[in-house]
C-alpha positions in Angstrom: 101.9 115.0 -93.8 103.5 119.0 -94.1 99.6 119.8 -92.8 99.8 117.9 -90.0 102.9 118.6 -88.7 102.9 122.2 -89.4 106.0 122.1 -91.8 106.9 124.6 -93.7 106.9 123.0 -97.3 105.5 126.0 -99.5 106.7 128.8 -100.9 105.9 132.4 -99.5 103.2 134.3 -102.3 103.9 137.9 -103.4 101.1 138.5 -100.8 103.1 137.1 -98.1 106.4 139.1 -99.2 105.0 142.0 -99.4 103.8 141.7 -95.8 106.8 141.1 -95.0 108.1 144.0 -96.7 105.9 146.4 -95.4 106.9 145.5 -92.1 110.8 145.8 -92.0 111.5 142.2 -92.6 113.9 142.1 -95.5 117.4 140.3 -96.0 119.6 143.1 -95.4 123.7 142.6 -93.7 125.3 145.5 -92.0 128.7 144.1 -92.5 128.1 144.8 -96.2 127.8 148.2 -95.6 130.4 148.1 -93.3 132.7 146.5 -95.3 131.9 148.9 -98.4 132.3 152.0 -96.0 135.7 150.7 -95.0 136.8 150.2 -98.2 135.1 153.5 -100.2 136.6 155.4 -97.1 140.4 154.2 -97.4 139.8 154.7 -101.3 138.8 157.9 -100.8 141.4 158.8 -98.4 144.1 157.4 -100.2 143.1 159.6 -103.5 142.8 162.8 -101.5 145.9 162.2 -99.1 147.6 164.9 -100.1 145.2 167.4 -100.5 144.6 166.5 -96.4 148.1 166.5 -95.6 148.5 169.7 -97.1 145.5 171.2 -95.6 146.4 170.1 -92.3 149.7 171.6 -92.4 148.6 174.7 -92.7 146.0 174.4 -90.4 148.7 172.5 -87.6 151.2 175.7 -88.6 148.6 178.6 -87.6 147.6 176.8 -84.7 152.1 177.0 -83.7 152.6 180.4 -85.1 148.9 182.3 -84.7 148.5 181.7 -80.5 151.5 184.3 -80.5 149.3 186.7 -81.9 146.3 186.1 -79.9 148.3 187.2 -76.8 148.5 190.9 -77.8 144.4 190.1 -79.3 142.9 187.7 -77.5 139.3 188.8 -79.2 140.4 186.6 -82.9 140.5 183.2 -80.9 137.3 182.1 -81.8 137.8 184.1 -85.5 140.8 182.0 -85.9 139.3 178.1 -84.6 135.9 179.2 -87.5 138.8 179.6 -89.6 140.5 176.5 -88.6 137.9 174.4 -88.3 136.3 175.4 -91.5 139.4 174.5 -93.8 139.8 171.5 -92.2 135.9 170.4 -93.1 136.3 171.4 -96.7 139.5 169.2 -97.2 137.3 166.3 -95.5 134.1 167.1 -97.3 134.3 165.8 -100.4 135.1 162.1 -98.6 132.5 162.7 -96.1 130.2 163.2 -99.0 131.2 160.5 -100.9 131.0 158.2 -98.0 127.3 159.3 -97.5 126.8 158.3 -101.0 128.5 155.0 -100.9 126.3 154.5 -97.8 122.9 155.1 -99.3 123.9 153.0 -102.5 124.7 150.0 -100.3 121.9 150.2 -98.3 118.7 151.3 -101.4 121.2 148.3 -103.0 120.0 145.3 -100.3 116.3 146.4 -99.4 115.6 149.1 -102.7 113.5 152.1 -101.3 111.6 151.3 -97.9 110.4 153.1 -95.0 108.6 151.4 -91.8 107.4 154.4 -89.5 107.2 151.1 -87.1 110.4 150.9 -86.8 111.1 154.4 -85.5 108.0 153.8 -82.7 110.3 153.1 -79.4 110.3 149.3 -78.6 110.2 148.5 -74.9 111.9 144.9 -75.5 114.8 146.2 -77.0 116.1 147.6 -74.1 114.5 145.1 -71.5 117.9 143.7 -69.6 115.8 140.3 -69.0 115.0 140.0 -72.7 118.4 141.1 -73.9 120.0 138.9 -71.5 117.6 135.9 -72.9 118.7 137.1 -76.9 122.5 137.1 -75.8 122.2 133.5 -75.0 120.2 132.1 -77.5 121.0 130.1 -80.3 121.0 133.2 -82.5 122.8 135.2 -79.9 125.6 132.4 -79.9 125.9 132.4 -83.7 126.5 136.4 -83.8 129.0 135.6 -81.1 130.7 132.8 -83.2 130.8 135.2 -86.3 132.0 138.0 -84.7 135.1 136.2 -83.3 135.7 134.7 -86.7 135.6 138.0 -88.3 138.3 139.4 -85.4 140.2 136.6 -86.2 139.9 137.0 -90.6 141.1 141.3 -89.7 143.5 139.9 -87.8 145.1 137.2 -90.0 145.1 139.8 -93.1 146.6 142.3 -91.0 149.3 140.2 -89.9 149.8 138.7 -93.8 150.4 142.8 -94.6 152.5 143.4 -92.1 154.8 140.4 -92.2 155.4 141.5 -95.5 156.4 145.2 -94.6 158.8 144.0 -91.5 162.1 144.4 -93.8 161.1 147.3 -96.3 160.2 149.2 -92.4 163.7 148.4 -91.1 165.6 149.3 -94.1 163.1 152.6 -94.5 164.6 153.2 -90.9 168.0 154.1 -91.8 167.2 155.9 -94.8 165.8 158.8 -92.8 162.5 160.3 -90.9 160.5 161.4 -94.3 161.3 158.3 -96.2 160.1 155.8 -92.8 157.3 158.0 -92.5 155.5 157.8 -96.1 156.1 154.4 -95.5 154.2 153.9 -92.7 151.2 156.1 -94.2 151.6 153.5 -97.4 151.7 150.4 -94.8 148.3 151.5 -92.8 146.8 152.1 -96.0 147.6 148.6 -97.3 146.2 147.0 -94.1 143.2 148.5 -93.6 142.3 148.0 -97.1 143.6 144.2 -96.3 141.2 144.2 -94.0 138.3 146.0 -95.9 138.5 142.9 -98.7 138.3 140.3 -95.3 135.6 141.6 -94.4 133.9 142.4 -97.8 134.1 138.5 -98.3 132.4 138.1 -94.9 130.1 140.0 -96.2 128.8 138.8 -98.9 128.7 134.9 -97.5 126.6 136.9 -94.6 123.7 138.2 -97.3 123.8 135.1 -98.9 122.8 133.5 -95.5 120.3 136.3 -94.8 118.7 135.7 -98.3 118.5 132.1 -97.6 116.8 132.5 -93.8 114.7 135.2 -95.0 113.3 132.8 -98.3 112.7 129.7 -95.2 111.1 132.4 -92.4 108.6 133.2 -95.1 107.7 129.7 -96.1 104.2 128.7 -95.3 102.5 125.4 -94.1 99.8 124.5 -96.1 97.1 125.2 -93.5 98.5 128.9 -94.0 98.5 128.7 -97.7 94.9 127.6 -97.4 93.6 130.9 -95.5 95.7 132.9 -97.9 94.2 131.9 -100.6 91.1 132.4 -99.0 91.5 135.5 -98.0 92.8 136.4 -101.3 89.9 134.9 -103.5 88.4 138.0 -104.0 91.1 139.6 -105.5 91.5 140.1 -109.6 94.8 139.9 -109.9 95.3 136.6 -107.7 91.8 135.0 -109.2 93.4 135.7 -112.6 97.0 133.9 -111.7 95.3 131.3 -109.9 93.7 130.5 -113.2 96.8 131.0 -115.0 98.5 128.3 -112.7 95.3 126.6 -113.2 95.9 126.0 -117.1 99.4 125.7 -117.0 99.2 122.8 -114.4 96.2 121.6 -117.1 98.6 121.3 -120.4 101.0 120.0 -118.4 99.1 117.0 -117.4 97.6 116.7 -120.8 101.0 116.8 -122.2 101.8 113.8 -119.8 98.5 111.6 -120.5 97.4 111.9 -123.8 100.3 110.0 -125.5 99.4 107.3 -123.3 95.8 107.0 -124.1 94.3 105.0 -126.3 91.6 106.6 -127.9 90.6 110.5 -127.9 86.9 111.3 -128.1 85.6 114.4 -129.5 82.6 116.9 -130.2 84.3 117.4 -132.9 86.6 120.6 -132.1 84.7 121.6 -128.7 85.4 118.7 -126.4 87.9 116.5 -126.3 88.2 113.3 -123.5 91.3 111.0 -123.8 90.2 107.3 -122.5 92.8 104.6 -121.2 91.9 101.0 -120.5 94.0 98.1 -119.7 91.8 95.0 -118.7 94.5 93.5 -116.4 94.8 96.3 -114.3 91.7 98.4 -114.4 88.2 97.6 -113.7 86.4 100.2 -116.5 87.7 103.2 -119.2 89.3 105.8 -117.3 89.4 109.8 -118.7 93.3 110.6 -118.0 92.3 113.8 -119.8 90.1 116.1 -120.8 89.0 119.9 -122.0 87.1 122.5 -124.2 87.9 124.9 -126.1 92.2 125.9 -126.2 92.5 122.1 -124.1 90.6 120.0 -126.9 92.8 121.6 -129.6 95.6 120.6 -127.6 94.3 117.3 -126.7 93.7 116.8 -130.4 96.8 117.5 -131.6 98.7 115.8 -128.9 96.5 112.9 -130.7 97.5 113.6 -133.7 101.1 114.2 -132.7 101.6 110.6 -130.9 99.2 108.9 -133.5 96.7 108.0 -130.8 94.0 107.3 -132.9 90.5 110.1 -132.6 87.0 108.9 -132.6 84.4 111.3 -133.1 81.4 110.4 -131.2 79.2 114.1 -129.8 76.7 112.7 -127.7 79.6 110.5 -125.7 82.0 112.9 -125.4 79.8 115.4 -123.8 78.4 113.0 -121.2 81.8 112.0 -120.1 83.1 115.5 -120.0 79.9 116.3 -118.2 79.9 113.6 -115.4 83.5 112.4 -115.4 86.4 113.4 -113.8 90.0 113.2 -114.7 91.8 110.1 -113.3 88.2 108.4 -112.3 86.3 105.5 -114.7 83.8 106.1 -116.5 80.0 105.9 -115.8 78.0 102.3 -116.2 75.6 104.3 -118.1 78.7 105.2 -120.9 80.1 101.6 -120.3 78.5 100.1 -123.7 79.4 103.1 -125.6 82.9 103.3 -124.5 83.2 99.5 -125.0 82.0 99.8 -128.8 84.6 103.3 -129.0 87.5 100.7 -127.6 86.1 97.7 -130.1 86.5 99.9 -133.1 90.0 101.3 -132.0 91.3 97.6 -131.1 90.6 96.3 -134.9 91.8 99.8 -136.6 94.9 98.6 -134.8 94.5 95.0 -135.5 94.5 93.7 -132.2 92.3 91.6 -129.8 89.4 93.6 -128.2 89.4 94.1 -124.7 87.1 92.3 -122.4 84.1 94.2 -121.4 84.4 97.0 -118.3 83.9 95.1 -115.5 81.6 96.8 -112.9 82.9 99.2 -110.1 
């Protein structure tokens, strides 16, 4: 039914991801990195407030008191704004710096180390008025819309929670002078914006969740699509070798499942093993609900053992319906009289009635 309809009902392979990979297409939110920049950046800020107040009020008193000086020498204005602007960068380096970090951590942190020259080849379509016009109203377009006015209004609620709070502490702060109402303030922008950085830090992380979860259902593949991939991957080691892997594991598991449910187990002795299952109401002949050689007929045998199904040893049988039958299918007419003496012996170990003779297919 998924084949015909083109669903997506399987699971993207490493194959698959790593296409995807290789060309840009990885869950990734900018809020997050937003959000953390917001919130490293007040940090930051907040921790080195006074080494930039300081630094800026030397650098605001030269720029009152040094002009004077540049009248009798106009020749040290640009000695003087190297000078300026220099002090100011070292007060802000050391956040600039840590921002950049901060940055690159988020970022290597969503999508680990990647780099797609194809995204840095100039795209005609992303500035096409006609096809950003078409993106802007589609149904993605609308969504971005719809979260970006719920984020707006998230900032805005926090703000206004931090503020409301601060409404009597600023009016009091008023009449206890100019320093006092300005720290204040400084203390009051810094708890909103950091107010704000948590908002959208939680919007944030419910937006990679999302872009985990589209990113895991764009990969998925209809089966037609698993089919040529493992096609085209047949002649590879590694995927032969897992495919075999997934091969055995799905074979125990369905051993694990029939053999308790069989009523006799055939062997060669330790080689082969074929469990057979017949019930004359419902089945026409014998059928093999399992089978193996090697690893499988060990397991078949002690699964046997285990679940006191009882182990008939019988070479020539065994091998014939190992051979010629296949799992889930009835045995062959030529094994029919064999089988039937394997069941007949089983029935009066057990005490019980024989069952009538396979009837023909």
């Amino acid at each position: 039914m998924a084949e015909q309809s083109g669903e997506k009902s399987f699971d993207a392979t490493p194959h698959r991801r790593q296409q995807a990979r290789e060309k840009g297409q990885v869950p990734y939110s900018q809020d997050l990195g937003s959000a953390v920049l917001l919130l490293v950046g007040t940090g930051l800020l907040w921790l080195f407030r006074q080494n930039i107040a300081d630094v800026m009020q030397r650098v605001m008193r030269r720029m009152l008191t040094e002009p004077f000086d540049l009248v009798a020498d106009p020749a040290n204005a640009s000695v003087m704004l190297i000078g300026l602007i220099s002090e100011a960068a070292l007060a802000l380096a050391p956040v600039i710096g840590l921002l950049l970090v901060a940055g690159v951590i988020t970022s290597i942190g969503q999508v680990g180390f990647l780099f797609v020259p194809e995204r840095l080849a100039p795209d005609i379509s992303r500035i096409s008025p006609l096809k950003g016009f078409g993106r802007l109203f589609s149904t993605q377009g609308v969504a971005k819309l719809g979260f970006g006015l719920f984020k707006v209004a998230v900032v805005a609620a926090s703000t206004a929670m931090v503020l409301s709070g601060r409404v009597t502490e600023v009016l009091e702060a008023a009449r206890m002078g100019a320093p006092h109402l300005a720290g204040l303030i400084v203390d009051t922008a810094f708890a909103t914006v950091f107010a704000a950085g948590i908002a959208l830090l939680i919007l944030a992380l419910a937006d990679l969740f999302f872009q985990l979860w589209k990113h895991e259902q764009d990969l998925k593949m209809t089966a037609q699509e698993m089919k040529e991939e493992m096609k085209n991957l047949q002649g590879d080691p590694e995927i032969a070798a897992r495919r075999r892997q997934v091969q055995r594991q799905m074979a125990q598991a369905r051993i694990s499942g029939a053999v308790p449910k069989a009523d006799v187990v055939v062997t060669n002795p330790t080689e082969l093993a074929v469990a057979l299952q017949y019930d004359s109401e419902t089945m026409k002949a014998p059928i093999v609900v399992a089978k193996g050689a090697g690893v499988l007929a060990q397991r078949i045998r002690r699964l046997a053992l285990e679940n006191n199904v009882p182990i008939v040893e019988r070479k020539p049988l065994a091998q014939l319906l190992y051979k010629e039958v296949e799992i889930n299918h009835p045995v062959t007419a030529d094994s029919y009289a064999a089988v039937a003496e394997v069941l007949a012996y089983v029935y009066q170990l057990k005490g019980k009635k024989p069952p009538r003779a396979p009837r023909a297919a």
